[in-house]
Steps between C-alpha positions, in 0.01 A plus 500: 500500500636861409689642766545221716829437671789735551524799294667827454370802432653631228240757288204732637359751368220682388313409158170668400340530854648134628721411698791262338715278673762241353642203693816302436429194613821321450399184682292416218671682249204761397385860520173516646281857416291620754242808391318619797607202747354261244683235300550628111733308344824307491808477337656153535878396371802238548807613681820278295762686683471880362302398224134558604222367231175685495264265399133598636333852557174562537300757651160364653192567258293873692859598528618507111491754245650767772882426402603324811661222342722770366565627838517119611793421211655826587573439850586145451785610262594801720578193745718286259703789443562569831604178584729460216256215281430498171200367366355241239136673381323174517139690524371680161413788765863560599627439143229791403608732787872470415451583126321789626735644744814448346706627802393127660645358171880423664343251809356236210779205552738444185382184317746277422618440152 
């Protein structure tokens, strides 16, 4: 269940009259959004030593169409740079938010040849 178990704080803010709130939840390797105090959506990846692979986001169906997901990706990569990771853009939605903010562009993980 979203925002079970231990989690950081690492995003709040305020977003068209609500309240946003973004967990790191590194025991289960996810970003949890919170709008309001209520569950909103989740960004789940795979830690293979600095590497992390976003696979799943989603943002829970009365919360879409408000561009949290973007604010959900955002964070989420604001973290893996922090920490040094680099990422494989295993979820279309990531893929689509680092073609659109080029700036994000240098965390995708070099492919091998």
């Amino acid at each position: 269940m979203p925002g079970q178990g231990a989690g950081i704080a690492i995003g709040h803010a305020e977003h068209m009259d609500t309240n946003i709130e973004i967990r790191h939840d590194e025991e289960h390797s996810r970003f949890d959004l919170f709008v309001d105090g209520r569950a909103a959506g989740v960004l789940e990846y795979q830690l293979d030593g600095t590497v992390a692979t976003m696979f799943h986001t989603e943002v829970f169906g009365e919360f879409g169409g408000r561009g949290l997901g973007t604010v959900l990706v955002r964070e989420a990569l604001g973290v893996a740079r922090s920490r040094g990771w680099s990422i494989v853009p295993a979820c279309w939605f990531v893929r689509d938010y680092i073609r659109a903010h080029e700036a994000d562009a240098d965390l995708v993980a070099a492919t091998p040849s």
